[in-house]
C-alpha positions as CSV (number, residue, x, y, z in Angstrom):
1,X,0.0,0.0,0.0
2,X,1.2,3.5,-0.6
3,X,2.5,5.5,2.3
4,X,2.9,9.2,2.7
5,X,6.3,10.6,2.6
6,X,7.6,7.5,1.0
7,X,11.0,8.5,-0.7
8,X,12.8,5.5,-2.8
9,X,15.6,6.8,-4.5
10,X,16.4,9.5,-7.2
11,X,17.2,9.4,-11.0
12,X,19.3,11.5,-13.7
13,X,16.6,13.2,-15.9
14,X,16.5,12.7,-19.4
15,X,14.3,14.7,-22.3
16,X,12.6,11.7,-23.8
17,X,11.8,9.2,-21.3
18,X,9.3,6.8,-19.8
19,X,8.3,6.1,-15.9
20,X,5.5,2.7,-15.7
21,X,4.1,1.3,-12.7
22,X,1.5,-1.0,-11.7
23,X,-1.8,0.1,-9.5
24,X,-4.4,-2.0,-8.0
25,X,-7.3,1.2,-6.3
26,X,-9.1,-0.2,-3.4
27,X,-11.5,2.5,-2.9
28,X,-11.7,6.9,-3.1
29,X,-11.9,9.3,-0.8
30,X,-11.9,13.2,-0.7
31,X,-9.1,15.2,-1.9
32,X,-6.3,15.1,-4.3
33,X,-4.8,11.8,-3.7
34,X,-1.3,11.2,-4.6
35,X,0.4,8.1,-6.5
36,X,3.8,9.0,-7.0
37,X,6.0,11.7,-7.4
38,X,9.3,13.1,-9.5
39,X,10.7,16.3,-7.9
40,X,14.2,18.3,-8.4
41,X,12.6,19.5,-4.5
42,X,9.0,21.0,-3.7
43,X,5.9,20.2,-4.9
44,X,4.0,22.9,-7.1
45,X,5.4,26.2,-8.7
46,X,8.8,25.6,-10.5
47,X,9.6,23.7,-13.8
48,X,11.1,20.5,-12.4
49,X,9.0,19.7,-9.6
50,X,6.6,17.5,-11.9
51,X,8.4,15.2,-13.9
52,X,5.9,13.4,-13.6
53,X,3.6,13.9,-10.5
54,X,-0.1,11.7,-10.4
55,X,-3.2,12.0,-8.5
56,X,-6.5,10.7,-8.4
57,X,-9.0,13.4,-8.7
58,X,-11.1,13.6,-5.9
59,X,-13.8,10.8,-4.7
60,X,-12.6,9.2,-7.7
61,X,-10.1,6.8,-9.6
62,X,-9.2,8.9,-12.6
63,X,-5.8,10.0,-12.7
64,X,-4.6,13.5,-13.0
65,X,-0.9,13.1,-14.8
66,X,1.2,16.4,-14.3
67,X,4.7,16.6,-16.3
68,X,6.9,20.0,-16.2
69,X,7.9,21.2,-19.8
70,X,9.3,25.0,-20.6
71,X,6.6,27.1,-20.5
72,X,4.2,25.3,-18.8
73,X,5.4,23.7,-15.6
74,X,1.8,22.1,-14.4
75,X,1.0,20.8,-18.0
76,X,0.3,17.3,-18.5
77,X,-3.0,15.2,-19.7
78,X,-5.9,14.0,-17.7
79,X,-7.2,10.1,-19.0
80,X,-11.0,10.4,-19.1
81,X,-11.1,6.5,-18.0
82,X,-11.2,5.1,-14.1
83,X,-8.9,3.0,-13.3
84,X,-11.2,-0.3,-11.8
85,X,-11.2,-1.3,-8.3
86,X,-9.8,-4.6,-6.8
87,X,-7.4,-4.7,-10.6
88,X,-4.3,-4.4,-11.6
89,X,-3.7,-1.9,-14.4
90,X,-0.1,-1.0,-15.6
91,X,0.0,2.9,-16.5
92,X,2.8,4.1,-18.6
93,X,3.4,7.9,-19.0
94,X,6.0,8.3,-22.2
95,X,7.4,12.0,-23.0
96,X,9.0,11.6,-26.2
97,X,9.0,12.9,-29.7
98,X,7.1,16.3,-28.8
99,X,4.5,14.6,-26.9
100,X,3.3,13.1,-24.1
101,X,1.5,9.6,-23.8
102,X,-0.9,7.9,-21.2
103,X,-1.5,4.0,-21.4
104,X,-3.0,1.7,-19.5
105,X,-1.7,-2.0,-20.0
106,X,-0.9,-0.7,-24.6
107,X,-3.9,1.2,-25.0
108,X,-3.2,4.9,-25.6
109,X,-5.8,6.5,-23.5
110,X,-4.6,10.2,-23.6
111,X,-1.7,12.3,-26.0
112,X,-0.6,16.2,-24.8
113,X,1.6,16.8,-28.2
114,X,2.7,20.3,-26.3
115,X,6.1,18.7,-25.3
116,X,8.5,19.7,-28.0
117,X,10.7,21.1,-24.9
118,X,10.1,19.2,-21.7
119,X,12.2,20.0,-18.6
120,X,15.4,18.3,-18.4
121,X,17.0,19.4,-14.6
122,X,20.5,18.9,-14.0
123,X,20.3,18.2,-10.7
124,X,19.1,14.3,-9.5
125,X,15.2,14.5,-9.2
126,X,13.8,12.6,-6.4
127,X,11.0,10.4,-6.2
128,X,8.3,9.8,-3.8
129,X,5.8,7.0,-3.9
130,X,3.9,8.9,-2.5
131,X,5.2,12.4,-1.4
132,X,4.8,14.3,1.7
133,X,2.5,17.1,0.8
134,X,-0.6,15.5,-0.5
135,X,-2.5,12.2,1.7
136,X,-2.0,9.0,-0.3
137,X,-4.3,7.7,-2.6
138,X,-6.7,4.6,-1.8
139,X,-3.8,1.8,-4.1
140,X,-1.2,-0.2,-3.7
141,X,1.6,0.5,-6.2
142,X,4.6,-1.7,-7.6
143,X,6.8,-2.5,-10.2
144,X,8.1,1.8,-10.5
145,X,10.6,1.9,-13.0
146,X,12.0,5.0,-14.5
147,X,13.6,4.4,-18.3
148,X,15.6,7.1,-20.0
149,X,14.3,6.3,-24.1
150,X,17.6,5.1,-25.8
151,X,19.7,3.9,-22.8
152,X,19.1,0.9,-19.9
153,X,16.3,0.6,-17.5
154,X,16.9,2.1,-13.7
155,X,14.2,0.9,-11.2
156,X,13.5,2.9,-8.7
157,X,11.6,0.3,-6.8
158,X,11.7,-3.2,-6.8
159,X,9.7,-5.7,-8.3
160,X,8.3,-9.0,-6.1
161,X,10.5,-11.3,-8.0
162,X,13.9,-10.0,-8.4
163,X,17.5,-11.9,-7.6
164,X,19.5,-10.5,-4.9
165,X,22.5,-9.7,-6.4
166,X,22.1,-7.3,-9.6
167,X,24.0,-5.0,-11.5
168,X,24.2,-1.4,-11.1
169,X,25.6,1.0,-13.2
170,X,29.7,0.6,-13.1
171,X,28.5,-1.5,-9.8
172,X,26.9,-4.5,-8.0
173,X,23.8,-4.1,-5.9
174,X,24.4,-6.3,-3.0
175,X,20.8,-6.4,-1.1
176,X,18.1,-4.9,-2.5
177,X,14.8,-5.6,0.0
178,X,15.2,-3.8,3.0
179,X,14.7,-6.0,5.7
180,X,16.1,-6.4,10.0
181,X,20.0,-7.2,10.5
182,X,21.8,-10.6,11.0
183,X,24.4,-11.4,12.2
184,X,27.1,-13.2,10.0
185,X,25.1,-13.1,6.8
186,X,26.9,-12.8,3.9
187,X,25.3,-11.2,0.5
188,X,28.0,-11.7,-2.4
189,X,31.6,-10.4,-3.4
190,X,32.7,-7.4,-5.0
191,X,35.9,-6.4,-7.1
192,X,37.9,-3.5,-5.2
193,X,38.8,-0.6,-6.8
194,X,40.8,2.5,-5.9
195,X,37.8,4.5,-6.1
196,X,34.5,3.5,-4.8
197,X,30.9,4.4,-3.7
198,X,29.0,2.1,-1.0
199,X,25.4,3.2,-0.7
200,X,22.7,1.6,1.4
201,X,19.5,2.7,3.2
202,X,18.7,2.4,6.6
203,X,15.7,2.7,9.2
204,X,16.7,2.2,12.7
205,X,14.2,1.6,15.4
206,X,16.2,1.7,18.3
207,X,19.7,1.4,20.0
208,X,21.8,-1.0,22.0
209,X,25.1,-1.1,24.3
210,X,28.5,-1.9,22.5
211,X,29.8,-1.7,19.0
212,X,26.3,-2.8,16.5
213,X,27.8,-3.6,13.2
214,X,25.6,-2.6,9.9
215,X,27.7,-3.7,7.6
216,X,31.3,-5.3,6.5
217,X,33.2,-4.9,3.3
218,X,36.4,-7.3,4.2
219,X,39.0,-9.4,2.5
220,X,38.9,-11.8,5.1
221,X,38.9,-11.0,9.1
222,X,37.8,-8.2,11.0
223,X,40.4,-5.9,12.0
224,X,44.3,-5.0,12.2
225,X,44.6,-5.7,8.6
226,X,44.6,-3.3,5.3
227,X,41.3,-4.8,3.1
228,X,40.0,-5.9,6.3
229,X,37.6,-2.6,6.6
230,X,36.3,-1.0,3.3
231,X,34.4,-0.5,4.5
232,X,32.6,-1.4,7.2
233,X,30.2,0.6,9.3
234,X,29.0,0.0,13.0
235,X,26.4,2.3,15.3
236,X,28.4,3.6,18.5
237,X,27.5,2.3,21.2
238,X,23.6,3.4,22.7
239,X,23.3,5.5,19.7
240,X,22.3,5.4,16.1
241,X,25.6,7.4,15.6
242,X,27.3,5.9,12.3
243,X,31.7,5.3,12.8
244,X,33.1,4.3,9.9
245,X,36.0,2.8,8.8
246,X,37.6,2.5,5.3
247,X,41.3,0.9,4.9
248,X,44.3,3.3,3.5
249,X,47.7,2.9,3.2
250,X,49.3,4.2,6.4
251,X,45.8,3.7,7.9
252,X,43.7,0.2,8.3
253,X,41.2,2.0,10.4
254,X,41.1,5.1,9.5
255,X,38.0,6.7,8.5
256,X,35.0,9.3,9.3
257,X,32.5,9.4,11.9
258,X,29.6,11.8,11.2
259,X,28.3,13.9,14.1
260,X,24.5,14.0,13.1
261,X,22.5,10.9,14.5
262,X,20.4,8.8,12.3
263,X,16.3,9.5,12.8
264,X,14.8,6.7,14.4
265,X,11.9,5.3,12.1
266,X,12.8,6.9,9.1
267,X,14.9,5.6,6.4
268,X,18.0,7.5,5.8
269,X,20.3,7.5,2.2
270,X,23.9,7.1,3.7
271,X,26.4,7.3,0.7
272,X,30.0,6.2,1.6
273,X,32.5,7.6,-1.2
274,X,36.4,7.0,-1.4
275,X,37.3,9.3,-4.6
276,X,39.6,12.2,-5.4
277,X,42.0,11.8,-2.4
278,X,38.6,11.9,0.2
279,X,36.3,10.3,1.7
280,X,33.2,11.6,2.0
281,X,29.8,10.7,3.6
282,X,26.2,11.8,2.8
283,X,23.1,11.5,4.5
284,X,20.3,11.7,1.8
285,X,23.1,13.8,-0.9
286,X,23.8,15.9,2.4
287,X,27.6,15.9,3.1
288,X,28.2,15.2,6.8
289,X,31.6,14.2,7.2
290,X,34.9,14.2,5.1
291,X,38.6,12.7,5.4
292,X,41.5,14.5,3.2
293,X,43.6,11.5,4.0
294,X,42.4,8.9,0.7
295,X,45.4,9.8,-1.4
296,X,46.2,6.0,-1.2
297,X,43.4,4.4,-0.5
298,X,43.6,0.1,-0.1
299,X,43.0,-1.8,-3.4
300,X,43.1,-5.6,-2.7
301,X,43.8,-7.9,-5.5
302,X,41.1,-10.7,-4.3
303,X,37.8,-9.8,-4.3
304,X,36.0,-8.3,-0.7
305,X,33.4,-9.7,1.0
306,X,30.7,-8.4,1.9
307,X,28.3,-8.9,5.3
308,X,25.2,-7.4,6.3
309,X,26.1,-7.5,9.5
310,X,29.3,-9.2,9.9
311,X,30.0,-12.3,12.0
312,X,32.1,-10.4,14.7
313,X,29.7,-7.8,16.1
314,X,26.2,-8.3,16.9
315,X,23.8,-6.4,14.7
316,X,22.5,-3.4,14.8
317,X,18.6,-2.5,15.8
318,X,17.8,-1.0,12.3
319,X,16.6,-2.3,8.8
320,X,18.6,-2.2,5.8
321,X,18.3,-2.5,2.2
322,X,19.6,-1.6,-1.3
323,X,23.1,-2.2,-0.7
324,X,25.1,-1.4,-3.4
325,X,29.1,-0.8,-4.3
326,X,30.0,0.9,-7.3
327,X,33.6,1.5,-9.5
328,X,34.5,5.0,-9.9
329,X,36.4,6.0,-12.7
């Protein structure tokens, strides 16, 4: 079912592209409703802040499609048809060639053709499913996927059926359902490289005494070794606090430990990076912490293993998911 305030992730805009999902409505109620939503940051007033946003009207289950282009950033097209109750329907909103296209399952059921220039943002647009300013609608929504025409698929939410393991862009994604920590379980193995991203979500619900591991990136033990920590990432101790460790020469434990606390209940985007002679950290594309010290940073030759949570620590009182690495060039 949808939630309000539900973000899952964020995607490089493109001129001609296509976002498809699949809604099942259980009912209507008062009020614009929101399904999902593309922003570059708010919700109504700037070019960029639909691309694409969709409602259902009020008391109903039509769909109101809104899709920011120059000159016009609250244009988009309005299918006259209801979606039915208690069914799955796949919609499909395509911006491409000048126009813009509604199906549901292949049937076109609405065309805007004023999109000769839609709005391309340079910054990462975020998306929601559903956002924070309007109540959710009445649906439960899956299978989100956001395709720029011309180049690979990037989901944006994942699909029932999907393998663990699967490839990112220049990367690996570990873990991709977010689900409560382990101890000792092992998701895969990665190929180090001398620069490199680790992203993952995370949603604690609490905090515990001692060192709570969240995850491992190791070559083979747990500490006093170069590979052995690249990284790896525990909560201090009665906190949700991230310390976090990433191997360099000179330096096995050397790393950054961000002073803002993780929000209890809320999922939070932490973004490890070791590139340019730095490592940096980000909570949700927020800086928080830097090192200048990753001039020479540890590259393995055998490949890292990874743990979410490792088998020395005991895990941490959070829930995890989309775990991925990624080769920077």
């Amino acid at each position: 079912p949808l939630r309000r305030n539900k973000y899952v992730g964020a995607v490089r805009a493109a001129k001609s592209y296509q976002v498809s999902f699949n809604i099942k409505p259980w009912g209507t109620a008062h009020g614009w409703r929101n399904v999902l939503h593309f922003t570059t940051g708010g919700n109504y007033g700037r070019e960029g802040w639909r691309i694409p946003g969709v409602w259902f009207f009020s008391r109903t289950t039509r769909l109101h499609i809104r899709a920011s282009r120059r000159g016009g950033h609250n244009d988009g097209c309005d299918p006259r048809q209801h979606l039915p109750r208690h069914r799955n329907t796949k919609v499909t909103i395509r911006v491409a060639h000048g126009r813009l296209d509604v199906f549901f399952g292949r049937r076109l059921v609405c065309r805007s053709r004023n999109y000769r220039n839609p709005t391309v943002p340079r910054k990462r647009v975020k998306v929601y499913v559903a956002d924070p300013w309007y109540h959710r609608a009445p649906a439960r929504v899956g299978q989100v996927v956001y395709r720029r025409l011309g180049r690979s698929v990037r989901r944006v939410r994942r699909s029932r059926r999907v393998r663990r393991t699967r490839r990112v862009r220049g990367g690996k994604m570990m873990v991709r359902r977010t689900t409560p920590l382990r101890r000792n379980k092992y998701v895969g193995a990665v190929r180090a490289a001398k620069s490199y991203q680790v992203s993952f979500n995370i949603k604690p619900w609490g905090t515990a005494h001692g060192w709570r591991n969240v995850l491992h990136f190791t070559t083979g033990g747990n500490y006093g070794r170069y590979g052995w920590r690249m990284p790896a990432v525990w909560f201090f101790s009665r906190t949700t606090r991230l310390h976090i460790r990433a191997s360099r020469r000179g330096g096995h434990n050397d790393g950054c430990d961000p002073r803002q606390h993780l929000p209890r209940h809320r999922t939070t985007k932490v973004t490890i990076r070791v590139a340019h002679g730095r490592m940096d950290v980000f909570f949700n594309r927020r800086l928080v912490c830097r090192n200048r010290n990753y001039r020479h940073p540890t590259v393995p030759r055998k490949r890292v293993k990874v743990y979410v949570a490792d088998p020395w620590h005991h895990p941490a009182p959070a829930r995890v998911g989309w775990v991925s690495y990624r080769r920077l060039r």
